[in-house]
N, C-alpha and C positions, 0 to 999 in steps of 0.2 A: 875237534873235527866239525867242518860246519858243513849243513844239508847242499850245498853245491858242489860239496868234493865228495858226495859219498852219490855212488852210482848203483853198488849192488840192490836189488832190491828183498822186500820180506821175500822167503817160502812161502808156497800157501800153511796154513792151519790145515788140519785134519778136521773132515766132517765129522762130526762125534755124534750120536744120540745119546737120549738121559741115561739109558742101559751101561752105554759106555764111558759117558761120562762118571757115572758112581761108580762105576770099577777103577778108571784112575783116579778117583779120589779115593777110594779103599785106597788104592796102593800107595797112595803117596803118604796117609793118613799117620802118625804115628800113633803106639798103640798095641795094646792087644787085638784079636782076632774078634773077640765078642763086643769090643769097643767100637773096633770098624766098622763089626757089621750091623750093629746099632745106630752108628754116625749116619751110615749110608743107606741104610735100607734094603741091603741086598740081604738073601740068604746064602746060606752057606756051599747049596751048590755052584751059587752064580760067581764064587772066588777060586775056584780051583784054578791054577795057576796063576794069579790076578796077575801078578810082580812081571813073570814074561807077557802075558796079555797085553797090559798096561804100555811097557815099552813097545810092544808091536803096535797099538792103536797111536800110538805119537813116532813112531819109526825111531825111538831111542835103543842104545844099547845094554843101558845100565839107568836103576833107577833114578839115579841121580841126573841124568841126561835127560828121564822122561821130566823130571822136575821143573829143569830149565824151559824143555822145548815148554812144558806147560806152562810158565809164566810166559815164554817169548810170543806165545801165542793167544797169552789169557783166554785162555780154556776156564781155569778155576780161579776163583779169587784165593786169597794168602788166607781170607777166614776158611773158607772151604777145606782149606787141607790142614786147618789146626793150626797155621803157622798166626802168634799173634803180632803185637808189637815189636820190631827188631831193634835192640838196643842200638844206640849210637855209638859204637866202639866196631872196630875194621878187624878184621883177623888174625893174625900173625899171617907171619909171610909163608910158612910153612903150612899153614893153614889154607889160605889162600892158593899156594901152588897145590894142594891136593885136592881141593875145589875145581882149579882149571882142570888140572888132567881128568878127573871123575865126569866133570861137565862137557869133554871134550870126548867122551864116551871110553874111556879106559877104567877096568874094569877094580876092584880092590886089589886084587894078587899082582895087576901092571901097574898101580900108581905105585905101590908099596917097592915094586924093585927101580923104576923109576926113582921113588926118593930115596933108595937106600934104608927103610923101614918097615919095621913088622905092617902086616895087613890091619891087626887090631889096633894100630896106629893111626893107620888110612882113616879107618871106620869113625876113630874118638875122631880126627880133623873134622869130618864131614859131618860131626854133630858138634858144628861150631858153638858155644857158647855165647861167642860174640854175635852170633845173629840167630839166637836165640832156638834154632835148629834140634829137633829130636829123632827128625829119621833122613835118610838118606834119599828121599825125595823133596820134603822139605830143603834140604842145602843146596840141592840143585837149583829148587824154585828160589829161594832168598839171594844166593849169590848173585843172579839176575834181573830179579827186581827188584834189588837195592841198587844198582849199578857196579858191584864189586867186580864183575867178571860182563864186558861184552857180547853182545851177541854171535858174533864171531870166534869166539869163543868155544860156541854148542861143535859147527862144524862152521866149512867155511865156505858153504852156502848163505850162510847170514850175512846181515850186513856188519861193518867194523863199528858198532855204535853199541852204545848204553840203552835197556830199552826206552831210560825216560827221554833219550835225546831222539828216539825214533817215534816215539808218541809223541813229540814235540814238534814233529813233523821232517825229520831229516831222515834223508830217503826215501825211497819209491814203496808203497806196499804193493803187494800180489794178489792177485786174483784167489779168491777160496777156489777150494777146491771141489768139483760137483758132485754130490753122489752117487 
């Protein structure tokens, strides 16, 4: 698809401050609890409910959503959230489809009847191996910033594009959004 046939343009990003920024990195982080909150530097009471927090700060429904919208929007880099080098090997295709549906804001118990699969099924997909994925914000963010799954993808407010072809300049960006 080339930048003159694509007309939708970005969403804005969400204004974030550093507060809220280290809370969706808690959340996306994987890990234990005393890991995260050492990564991050928040305290303990500043997570109480991070996981809904986190999606409300990026208007996702499931973690895996806030993941994408956070790569779609580079909020956090891949180091930021733990995610390191993504092997070069693609998913399986079941794999893959439970990435889209997840990233597409469906929840574990709907991808699962969706693909005709246990939930603890959904869960192992979305900690792809192939892209090297340990929590289920991380596969949000990697399916995206690998190009495996479109932006279009998240919802379909996005544009139909890969994010590297929209950092590449295909498409219109949007105005952030103001405080």
């Amino acid at each position: 698809m080339t930048g003159a046939s694509v007309a939708a343009a970005m969403p804005p990003a969400p204004l974030l401050d550093d507060a809220e920024l280290a809370l969706l990195r808690y959340a996306l982080l994987p890990g234990g609890r005393l890991a995260r909150l050492a990564a991050t530097g928040l305290s303990a009471g500043e997570v109480t409910d991070a996981d809904d927090r986190a999606c409300c700060l990026v208007g996702a429904a499931t973690l895996v959503q806030a993941g994408a919208l956070t790569a779609a929007h580079q909020l956090l880099t891949a180091d930021q959230i733990g995610l390191g080098p993504i092997p070069p090997r693609l998913p399986s295709v079941r794999r893959t489809e439970a990435l889209r549906l997840a990233v597409g804001g469906h929840t574990a118990e709907q991808t699962a009847a969706a693909m005709d699969v246990t939930e603890h099924t959904v869960t192992a997909y979305w900690r792809a191996r192939e892209l090297g994925t340990r929590s289920h914000g991380q596969a949000g963010y990697a399916a995206i910033a690998t190009g495996l799954l479109r932006l279009d993808s998240i919802r379909c407010t996005f544009p139909a594009l890969t994010l590297a072809d929209y950092l590449a300049g295909a498409g219109q960006a949007a105005p952030k959004e103001s405080a």
